[in-house]
TISE-608278 format. One record per residue (C-alpha): residue number from 1; residue in three letters; x, y, z. Coordinates in steps of 0.02 Angstrom, whole numbers, plus 50000, padded with zeros to 5 digits. Each point is the difference from the previous one (the first is absolute). Layout:
N
NUM/ala/X/Y/Z .
...
END
This chain:
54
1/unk/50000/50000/50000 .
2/unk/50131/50115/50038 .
3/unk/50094/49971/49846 .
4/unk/49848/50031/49908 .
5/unk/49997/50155/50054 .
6/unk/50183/50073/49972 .
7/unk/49954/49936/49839 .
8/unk/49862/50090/49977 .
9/unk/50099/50148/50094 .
10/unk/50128/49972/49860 .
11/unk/49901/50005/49857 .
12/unk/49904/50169/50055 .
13/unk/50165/50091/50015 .
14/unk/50072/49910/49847 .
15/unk/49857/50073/49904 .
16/unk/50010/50171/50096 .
17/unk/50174/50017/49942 .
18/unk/49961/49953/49807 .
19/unk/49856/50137/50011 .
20/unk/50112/50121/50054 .
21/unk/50136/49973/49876 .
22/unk/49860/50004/49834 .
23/unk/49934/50150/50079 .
24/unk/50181/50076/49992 .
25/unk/50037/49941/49822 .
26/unk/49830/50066/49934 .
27/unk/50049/50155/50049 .
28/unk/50160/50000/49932 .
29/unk/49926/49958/49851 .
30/unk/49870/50132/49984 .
31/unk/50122/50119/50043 .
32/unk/50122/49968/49846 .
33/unk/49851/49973/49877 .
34/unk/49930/50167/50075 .
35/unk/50181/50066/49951 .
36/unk/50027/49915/49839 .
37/unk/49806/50062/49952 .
38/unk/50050/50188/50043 .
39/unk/50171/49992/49899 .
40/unk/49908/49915/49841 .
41/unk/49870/50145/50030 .
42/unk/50122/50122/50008 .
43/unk/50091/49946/49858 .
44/unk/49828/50013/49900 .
45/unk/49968/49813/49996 .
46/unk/49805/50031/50016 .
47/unk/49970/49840/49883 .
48/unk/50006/49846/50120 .
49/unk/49936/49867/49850 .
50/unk/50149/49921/50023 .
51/unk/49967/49947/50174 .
52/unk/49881/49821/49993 .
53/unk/49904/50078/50127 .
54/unk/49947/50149/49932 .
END
């Protein structure tokens, strides 16, 4: 019983930890495609066709 529970103890901080570390990269990311946006904007790139998601 105990050991079911570290387990369990384990896995909630395991997954804790994962959260925390995709929250960080996804806002990493949307940071340099904010940037990379702006320069392509600035640079007069206002046609994004060549993007597949636009």
């Amino acid at each position: 019983m105990v050991l079911l529970v570290l387990a369990g103890l384990a896995a909630v901080a395991v997954a804790i930890i994962a959260i925390r570390i995709a929250i960080k990269l996804a806002i990493r990311v949307g940071i340099v495609s904010a940037v990379v946006l702006a320069g392509l904007y600035t640079a007069g790139v206002t046609d994004l066709s060549f993007l597949p998601f636009f």
